[in-house]
C-alpha distance (Angstrom), angle and dihedral (degrees) to the residues before:
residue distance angle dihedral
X1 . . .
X2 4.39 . .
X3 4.00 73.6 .
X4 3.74 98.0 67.4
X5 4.78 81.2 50.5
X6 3.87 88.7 44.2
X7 3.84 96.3 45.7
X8 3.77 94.3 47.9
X9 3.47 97.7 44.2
X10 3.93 91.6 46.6
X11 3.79 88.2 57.4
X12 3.38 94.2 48.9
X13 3.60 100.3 46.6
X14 3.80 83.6 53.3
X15 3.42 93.2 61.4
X16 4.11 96.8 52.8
X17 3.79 94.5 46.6
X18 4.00 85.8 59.8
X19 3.80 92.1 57.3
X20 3.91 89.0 41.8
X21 4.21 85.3 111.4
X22 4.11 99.1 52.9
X23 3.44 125.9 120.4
X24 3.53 128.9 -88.1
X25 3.88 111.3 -100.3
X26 3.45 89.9 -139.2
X27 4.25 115.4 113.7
X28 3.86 89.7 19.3
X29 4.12 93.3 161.4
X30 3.54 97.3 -163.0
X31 4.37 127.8 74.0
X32 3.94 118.5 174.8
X33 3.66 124.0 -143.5
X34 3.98 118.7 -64.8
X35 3.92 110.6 -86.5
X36 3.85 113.9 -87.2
X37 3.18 82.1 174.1
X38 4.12 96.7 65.8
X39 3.56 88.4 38.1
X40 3.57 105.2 60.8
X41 3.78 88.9 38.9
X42 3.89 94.6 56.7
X43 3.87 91.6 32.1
X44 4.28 106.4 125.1
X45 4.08 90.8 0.6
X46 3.90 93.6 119.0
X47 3.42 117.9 95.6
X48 3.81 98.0 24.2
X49 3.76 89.1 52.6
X50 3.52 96.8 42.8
X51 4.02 93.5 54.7
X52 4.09 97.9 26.4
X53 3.78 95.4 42.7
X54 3.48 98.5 50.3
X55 3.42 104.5 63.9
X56 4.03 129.0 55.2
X57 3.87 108.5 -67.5
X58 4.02 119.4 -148.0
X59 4.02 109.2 -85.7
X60 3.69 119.0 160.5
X61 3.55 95.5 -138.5
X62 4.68 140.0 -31.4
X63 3.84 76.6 -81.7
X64 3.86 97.7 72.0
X65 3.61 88.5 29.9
X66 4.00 85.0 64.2
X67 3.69 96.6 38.4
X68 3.90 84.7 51.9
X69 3.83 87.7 63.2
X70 3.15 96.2 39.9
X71 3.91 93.9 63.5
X72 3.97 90.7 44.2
X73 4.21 86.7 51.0
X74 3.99 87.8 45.8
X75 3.51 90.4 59.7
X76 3.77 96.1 42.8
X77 3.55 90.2 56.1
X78 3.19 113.1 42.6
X79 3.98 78.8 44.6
X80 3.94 87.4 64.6
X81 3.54 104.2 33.7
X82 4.13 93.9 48.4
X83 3.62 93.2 37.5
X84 4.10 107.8 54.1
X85 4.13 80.8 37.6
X86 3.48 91.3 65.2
X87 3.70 101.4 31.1
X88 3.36 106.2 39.0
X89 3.38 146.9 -157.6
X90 3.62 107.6 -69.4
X91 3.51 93.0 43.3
X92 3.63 96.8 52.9
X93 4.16 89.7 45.9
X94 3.83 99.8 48.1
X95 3.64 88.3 46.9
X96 4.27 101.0 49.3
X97 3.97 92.3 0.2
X98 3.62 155.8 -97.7
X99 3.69 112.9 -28.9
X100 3.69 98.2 8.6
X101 3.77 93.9 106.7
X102 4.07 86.4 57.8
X103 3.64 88.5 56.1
X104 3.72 100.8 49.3
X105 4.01 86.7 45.8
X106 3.97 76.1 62.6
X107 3.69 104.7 51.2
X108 4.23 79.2 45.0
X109 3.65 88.0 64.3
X110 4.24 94.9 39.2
X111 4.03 77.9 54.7
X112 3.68 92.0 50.0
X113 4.00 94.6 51.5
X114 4.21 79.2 49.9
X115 3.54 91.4 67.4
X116 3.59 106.1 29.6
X117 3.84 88.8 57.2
X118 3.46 99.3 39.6
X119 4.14 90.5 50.8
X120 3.84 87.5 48.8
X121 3.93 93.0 47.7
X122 4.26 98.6 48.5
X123 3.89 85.5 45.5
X124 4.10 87.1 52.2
X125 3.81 87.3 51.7
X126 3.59 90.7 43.7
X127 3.52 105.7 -112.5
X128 3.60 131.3 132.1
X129 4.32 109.7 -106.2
X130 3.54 116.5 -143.7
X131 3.76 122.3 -114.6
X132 3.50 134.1 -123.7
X133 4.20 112.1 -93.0
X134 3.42 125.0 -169.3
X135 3.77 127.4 -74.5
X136 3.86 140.6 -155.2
X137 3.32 114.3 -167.2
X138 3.72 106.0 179.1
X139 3.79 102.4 -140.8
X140 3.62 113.7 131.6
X141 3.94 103.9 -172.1
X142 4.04 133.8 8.2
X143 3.52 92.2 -73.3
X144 3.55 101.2 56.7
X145 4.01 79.2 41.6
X146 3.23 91.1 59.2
X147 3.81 101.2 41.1
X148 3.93 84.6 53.7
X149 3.74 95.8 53.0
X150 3.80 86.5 54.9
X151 3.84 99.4 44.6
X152 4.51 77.0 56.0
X153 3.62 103.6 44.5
X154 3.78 92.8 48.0
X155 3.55 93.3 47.9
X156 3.77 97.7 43.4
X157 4.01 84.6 58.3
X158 3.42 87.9 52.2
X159 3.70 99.5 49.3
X160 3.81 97.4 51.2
X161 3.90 85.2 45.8
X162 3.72 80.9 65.0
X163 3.40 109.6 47.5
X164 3.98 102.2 36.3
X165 4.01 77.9 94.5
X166 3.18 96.7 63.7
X167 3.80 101.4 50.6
X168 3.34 118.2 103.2
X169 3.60 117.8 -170.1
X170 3.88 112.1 67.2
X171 4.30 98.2 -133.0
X172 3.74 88.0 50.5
X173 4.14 90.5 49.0
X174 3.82 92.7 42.6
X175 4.18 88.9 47.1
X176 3.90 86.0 55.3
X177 3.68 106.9 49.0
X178 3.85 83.1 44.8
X179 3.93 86.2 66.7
X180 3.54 98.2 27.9
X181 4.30 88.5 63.9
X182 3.77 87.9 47.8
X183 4.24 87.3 49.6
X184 3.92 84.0 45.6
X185 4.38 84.2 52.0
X186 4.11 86.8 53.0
X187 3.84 86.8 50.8
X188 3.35 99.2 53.3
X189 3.83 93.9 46.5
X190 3.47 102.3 46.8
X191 4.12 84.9 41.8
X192 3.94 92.5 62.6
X193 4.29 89.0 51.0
X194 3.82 94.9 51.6
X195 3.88 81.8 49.5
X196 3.88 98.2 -111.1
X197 4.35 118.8 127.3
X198 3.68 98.6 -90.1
X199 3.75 85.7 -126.9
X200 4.21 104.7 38.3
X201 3.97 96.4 -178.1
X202 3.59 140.5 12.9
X203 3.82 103.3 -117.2
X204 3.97 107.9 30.2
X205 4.18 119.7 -141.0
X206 3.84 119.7 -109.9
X207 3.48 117.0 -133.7
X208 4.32 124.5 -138.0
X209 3.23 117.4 -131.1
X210 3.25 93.1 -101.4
X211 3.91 99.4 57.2
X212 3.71 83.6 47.0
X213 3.86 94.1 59.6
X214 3.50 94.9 47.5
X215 3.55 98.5 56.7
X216 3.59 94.8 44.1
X217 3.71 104.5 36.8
X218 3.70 92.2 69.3
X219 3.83 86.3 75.1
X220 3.68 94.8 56.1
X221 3.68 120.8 82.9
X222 3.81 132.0 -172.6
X223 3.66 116.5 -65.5
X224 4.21 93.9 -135.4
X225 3.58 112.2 18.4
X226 3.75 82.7 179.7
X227 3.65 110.8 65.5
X228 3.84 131.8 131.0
X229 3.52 110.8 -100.1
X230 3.91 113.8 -109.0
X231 3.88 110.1 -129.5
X232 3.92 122.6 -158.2
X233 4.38 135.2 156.4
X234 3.44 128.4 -151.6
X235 4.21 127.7 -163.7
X236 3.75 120.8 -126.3
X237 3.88 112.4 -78.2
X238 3.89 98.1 20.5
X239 4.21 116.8 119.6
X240 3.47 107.9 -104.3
X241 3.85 121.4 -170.5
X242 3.95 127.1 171.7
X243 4.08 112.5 -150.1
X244 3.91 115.7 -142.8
X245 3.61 99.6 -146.6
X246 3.81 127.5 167.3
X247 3.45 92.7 -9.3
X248 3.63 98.0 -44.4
X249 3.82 149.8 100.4
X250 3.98 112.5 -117.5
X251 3.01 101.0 -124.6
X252 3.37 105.6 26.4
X253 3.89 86.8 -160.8
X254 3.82 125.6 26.6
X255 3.80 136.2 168.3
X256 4.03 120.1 -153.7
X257 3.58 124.7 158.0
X258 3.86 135.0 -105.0
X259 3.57 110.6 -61.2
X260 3.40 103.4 27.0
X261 3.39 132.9 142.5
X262 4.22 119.3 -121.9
X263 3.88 108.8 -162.0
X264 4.06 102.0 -173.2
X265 4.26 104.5 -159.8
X266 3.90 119.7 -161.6
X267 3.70 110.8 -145.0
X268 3.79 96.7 168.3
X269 3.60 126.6 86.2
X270 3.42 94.0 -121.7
X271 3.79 122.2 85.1
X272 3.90 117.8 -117.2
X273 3.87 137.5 169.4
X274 3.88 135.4 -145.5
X275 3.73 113.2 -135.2
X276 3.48 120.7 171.3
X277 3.53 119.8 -132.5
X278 3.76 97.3 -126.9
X279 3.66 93.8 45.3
X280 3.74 99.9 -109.8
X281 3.62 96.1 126.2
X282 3.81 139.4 5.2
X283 3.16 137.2 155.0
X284 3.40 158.9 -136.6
X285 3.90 124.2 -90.3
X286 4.11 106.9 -74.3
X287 3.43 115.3 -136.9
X288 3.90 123.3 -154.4
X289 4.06 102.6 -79.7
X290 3.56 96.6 14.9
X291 3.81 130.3 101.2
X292 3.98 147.1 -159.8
X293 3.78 135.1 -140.7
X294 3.17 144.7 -133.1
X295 4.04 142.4 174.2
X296 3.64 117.2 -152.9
X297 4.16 97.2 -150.9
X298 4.01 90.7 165.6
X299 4.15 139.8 55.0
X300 3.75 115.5 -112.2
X301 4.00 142.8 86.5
X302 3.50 110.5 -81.4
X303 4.35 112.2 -170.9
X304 3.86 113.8 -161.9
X305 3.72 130.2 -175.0
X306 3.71 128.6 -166.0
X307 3.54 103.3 -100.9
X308 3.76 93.8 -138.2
X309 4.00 108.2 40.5
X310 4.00 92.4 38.3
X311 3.89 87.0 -168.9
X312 3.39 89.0 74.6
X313 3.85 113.2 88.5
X314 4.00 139.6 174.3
X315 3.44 151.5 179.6
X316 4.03 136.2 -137.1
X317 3.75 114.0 -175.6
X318 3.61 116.2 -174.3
X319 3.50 120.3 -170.3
């Protein structure tokens, strides 16, 4: 296990000796707009973080833990590496200053260690990692860039505030807070451009799980958008239960007759919701391993999205 500290740290300290020649921040001339972005996704968090993320949150096992990270770092970097791609360099330096885009292209590659050690250590324990899905990020120019990166960073400080709890053996928990100080460094950076104190309060707010998920599961869009519709029919009184799975309701399609009961089942570890589009039903926000129901008590075709990955799409038919 002192492997899984050594191999993350080595990664990481590979990544800061490459940036050892950058420019000094000091004199940038140019500061974006404050981060929307963060706002909205800390907006109401307070008390519920403050009590919830304290304590030890519900984790089967280090393994989930892991593969938790692992989806926040997948989103980080394929954030950096697709953004400053398509942006560029000049771009991102007129608009927060010269040198900045050098200095992203760094925390890019700190993300990139993230993931490659994290993969490496959940396959040494056995487990399955998580792969990288596909992301829209919504930013249209550096400054919504930017604004994104900081709505990211703050939560992914957050969200390994949370879980460190939970973790149970001590390599794995000293491995995490070793990247969760260098997430807290990207913060604080990319804080000071959008024109926020790099270091807003003295004691900073865990996130659960759950408050994690729903920040940064609006980024993540279905994996096929073009898939066949499953099909499947059910008779009155038999147990019917769709599966959201990889970002979609199994089946996609299903017929049951009046009076049944719909049990919807989340078996991703991102948090969805089933909202039907004629506002018979919706619910609340659906956790990984927990599930919503629903009686059907009249005939018709009732379509339902999940209300927070609108890609995803279904069909009741009750007949």
């Amino acid at each position: 296990m002192p492997q899984i500290q050594k191999r993350l740290l080595e990664q990481i300290a590979v990544e800061r000796e490459r940036g050892q020649t950058r420019r000094a921040l000091f004199g940038t001339s140019a500061k974006i707009a404050a981060a929307g972005a963060l706002g909205s996704a800390f907006a109401g968090a307070g008390p519920v973080s403050t009590v919830a993320g304290a304590v030890a949150q519900e984790f089967e096992n280090d393994i989930e833990i892991l593969n938790y990270a692992l989806t926040l770092e997948h989103l980080e970097y394929s954030f950096y590496r697709d953004g400053l791609a398509e942006i560029g360099k000049d771009e991102i330096d007129e608009t927060a200053g010269e040198g900045v885009f050098e200095l992203l292209t760094e925390i890019e590659g700190h993300e990139r260690a993230h993931v490659e050690a994290l993969t490496q250590t959940i396959t040494d324990l056995g487990g399955e990692p998580v792969e990288e899905g596909n992301y829209d990020f919504g930013y249209e120019d550096a400054t919504g860039f930017l604004e994104v990166a900081t709505a990211l960073e703050n939560t992914g400080v957050a969200a390994y505030a949370g879980a460190a709890p939970s973790i149970e053996d001590d390599a794995i928990l000293s491995a995490a807070l070793g990247i969760h100080s260098v997430e807290a460094r990207h913060a604080a950076f990319l804080n000071g451009l959008n024109s926020s104190s790099p270091f807003p309060e003295p004691v900073d707010l865990p996130l659960t799980m759950e408050e994690v998920l729903e920040i940064a599961g609006g980024f993540i869009v279905s994996e096929d958008s073009s898939a066949t519709p499953a099909t499947g029919s059910t008779e009155a009184g038999e147990a019917v239960v769709v599966e959201i799975k990889d970002f979609k309701f199994l089946p996609e399609t299903l017929e049951v007759a009046v009076g049944t009961e719909v049990t919807w089942s989340n078996s991703d570890i991102v948090l969805h919701t089933v909202v039907a589009d004629d506002g018979s039903f919706e619910s609340d926000n659906i956790v990984r391993g927990d599930t919503f129901s629903f009686t059907f008590e009249s005939a018709g075709s009732f379509p339902y999205i999940c209300g927070v990955h609108t890609s995803m799409k279904g069909e009741i038919v009750v007949t």
